[in-house]
C-alpha positions in Angstrom: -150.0 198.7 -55.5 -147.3 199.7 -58.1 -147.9 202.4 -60.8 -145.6 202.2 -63.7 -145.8 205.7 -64.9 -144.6 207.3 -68.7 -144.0 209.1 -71.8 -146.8 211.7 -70.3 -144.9 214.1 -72.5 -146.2 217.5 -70.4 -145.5 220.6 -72.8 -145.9 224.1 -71.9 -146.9 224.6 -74.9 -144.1 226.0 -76.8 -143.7 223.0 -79.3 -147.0 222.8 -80.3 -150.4 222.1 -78.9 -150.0 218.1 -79.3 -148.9 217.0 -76.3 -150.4 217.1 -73.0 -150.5 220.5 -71.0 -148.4 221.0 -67.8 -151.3 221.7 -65.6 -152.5 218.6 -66.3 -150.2 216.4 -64.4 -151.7 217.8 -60.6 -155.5 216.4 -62.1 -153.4 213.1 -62.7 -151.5 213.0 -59.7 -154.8 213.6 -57.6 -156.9 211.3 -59.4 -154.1 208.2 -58.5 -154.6 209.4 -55.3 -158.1 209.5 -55.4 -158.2 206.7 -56.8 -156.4 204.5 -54.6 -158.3 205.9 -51.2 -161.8 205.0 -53.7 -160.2 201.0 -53.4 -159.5 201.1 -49.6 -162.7 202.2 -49.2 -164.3 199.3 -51.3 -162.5 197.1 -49.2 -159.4 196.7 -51.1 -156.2 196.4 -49.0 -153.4 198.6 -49.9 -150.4 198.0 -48.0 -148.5 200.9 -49.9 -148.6 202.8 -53.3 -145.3 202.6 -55.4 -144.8 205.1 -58.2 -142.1 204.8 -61.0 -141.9 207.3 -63.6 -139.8 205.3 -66.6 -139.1 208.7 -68.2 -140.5 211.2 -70.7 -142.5 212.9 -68.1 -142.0 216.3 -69.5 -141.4 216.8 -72.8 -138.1 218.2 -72.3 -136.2 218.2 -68.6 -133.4 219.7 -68.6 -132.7 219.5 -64.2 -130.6 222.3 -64.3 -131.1 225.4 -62.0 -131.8 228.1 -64.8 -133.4 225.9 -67.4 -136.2 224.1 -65.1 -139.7 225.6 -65.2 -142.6 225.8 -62.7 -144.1 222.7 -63.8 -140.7 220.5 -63.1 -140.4 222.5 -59.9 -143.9 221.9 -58.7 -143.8 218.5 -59.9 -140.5 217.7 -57.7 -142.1 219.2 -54.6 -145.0 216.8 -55.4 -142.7 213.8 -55.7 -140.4 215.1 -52.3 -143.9 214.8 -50.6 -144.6 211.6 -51.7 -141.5 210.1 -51.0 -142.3 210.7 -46.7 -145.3 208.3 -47.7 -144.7 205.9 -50.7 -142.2 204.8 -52.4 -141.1 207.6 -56.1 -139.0 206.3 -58.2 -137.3 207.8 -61.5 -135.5 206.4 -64.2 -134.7 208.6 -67.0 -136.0 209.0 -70.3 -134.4 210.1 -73.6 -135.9 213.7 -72.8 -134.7 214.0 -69.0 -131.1 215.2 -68.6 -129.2 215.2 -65.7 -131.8 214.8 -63.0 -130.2 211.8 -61.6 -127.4 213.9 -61.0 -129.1 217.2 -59.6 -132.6 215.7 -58.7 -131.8 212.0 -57.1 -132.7 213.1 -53.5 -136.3 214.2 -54.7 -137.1 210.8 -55.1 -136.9 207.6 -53.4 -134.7 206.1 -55.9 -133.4 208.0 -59.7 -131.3 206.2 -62.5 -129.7 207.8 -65.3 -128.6 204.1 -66.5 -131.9 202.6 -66.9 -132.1 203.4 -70.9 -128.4 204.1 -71.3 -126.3 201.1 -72.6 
């Protein structure tokens, strides 16, 4: 199964109440897990779950030490976690800098010149 995954736009809220709240994205993470263990059990076969994120997860992600919040933090340990069962992959968004270069090794695979010409 492969999960093409974006523009989610996760906010903590400081820009407004339009876009969708942090908290959010570990009740969408568990229902694609939920939701693929639902189609094994139907009798669907799954050999493996492959998740790319093709950017704009967060509204703004910048991957830098002192500028990341709890949400990005949480949601790299999520993706690190992943990665030991199914393929994660990343490519960058126009709202995601430098996370190729500090984040790469959270995920299976991270571009910075997917949307870069």
């Amino acid at each position: 199964m492969l999960i093409f995954i974006s523009d989610l736009h996760f906010d903590d809220g400081s820009a407004g109440e339009h876009n969708v709240p942090t908290d959010a994205f570990k009740i969408f993470f568990e229902d694609i897990a939920g939701t693929a263990d639902w189609l094994t059990k139907e009798g669907r076969v799954i050999d493996e779950i492959k998740l790319v994120f093709l950017g704009d997860i967060f509204d703004l992600w910048v991957a830098l030490p002192r500028y990341e919040d709890d949400a990005q933090r949480q949601f790299v340990a999520w993706c690190r976690e992943q990665k030991k069962h199914r393929t994660i992959g990343f490519m960058e968004g126009n709202h995601e800098y430098y996370l190729a270069r500090n984040r790469a090794q959270d995920f299976s695979w991270c571009s910075a010149a997917a949307w870069r010409p």
